[in-house]
C-alpha positions in Angstrom: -25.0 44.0 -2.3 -21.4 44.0 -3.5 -22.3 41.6 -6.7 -25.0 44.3 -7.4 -22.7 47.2 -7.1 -20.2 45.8 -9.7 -23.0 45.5 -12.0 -24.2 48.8 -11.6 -22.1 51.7 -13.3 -22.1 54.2 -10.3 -19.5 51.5 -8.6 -16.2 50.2 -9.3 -16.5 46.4 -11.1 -14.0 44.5 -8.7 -15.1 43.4 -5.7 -12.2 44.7 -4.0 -12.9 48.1 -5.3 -16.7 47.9 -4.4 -15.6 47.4 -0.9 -13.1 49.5 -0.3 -15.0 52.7 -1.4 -15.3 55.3 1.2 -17.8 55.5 4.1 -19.4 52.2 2.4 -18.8 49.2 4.4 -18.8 49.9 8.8 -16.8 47.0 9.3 -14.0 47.9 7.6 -13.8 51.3 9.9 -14.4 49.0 13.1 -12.0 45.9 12.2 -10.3 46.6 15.1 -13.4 45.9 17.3 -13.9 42.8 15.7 -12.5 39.5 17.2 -9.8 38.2 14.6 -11.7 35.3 12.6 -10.6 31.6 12.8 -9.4 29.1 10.8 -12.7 27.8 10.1 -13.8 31.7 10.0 -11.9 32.3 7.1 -12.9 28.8 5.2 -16.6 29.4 5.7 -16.2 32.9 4.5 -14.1 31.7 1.1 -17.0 28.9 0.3 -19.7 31.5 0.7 -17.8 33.9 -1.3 -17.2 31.8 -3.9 -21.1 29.9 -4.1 -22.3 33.8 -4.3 -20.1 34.7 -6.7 -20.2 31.6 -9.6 -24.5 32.1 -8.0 -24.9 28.4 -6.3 -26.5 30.6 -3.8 -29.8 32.7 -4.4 -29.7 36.3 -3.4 -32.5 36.7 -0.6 -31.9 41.0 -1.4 -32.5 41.1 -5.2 -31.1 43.1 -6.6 -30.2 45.6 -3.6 -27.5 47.9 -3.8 -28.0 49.4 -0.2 -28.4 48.2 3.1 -27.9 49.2 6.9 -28.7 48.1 9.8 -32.1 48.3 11.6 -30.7 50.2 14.6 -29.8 53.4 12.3 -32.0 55.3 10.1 -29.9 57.2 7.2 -31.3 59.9 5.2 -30.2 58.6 1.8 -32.4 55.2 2.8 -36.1 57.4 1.8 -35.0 57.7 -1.5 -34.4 53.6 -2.5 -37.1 50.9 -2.4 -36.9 48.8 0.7 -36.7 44.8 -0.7 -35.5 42.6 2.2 -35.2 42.3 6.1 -33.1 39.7 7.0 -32.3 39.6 11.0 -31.3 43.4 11.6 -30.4 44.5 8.4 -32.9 46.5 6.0 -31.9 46.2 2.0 -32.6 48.9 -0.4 -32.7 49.4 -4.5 
């Protein structure tokens, strides 16, 4: 989702900007109900990060911009195309 926001114009094109917009990302307004991540955590994360990003990994959401997770239903989700459920987490162009 965050690859497909930087190449969309209605978003910022750095990643750090994409995710650091306002009221887009829950986790960043509930870090602190999150466990701190590990060692291994944070090495997983970077090898994931960077296979996505130089596309060693195929994008199981398309091209989705949007996404949230199964147990809410937002208003702005009826006007975008659903493309993927993966686990509890609905992706949207």
């Amino acid at each position: 989702v965050i690859l497909n926001r930087m190449k969309d114009s209605r978003w910022p094109n750095k990643i750090v900007d994409v995710i650091k917009q306002p009221h887009q990302f829950s986790y960043l307004k509930d870090k602190h109900k999150q466990s701190k991540p590990t060692a291994d955590d944070w090495k997983k994360a970077r090898k994931i990060a960077y296979d996505t990003i130089f596309g060693y990994i195929n994008s199981p959401v398309g091209d989705a911009t949007h996404y949230h997770a199964t147990r809410v239903k937002p208003r702005w989700a009826k006007k975008l195309e659903p493309v993927a459920k993966i686990g509890q987490h609905i992706f949207y162009r």
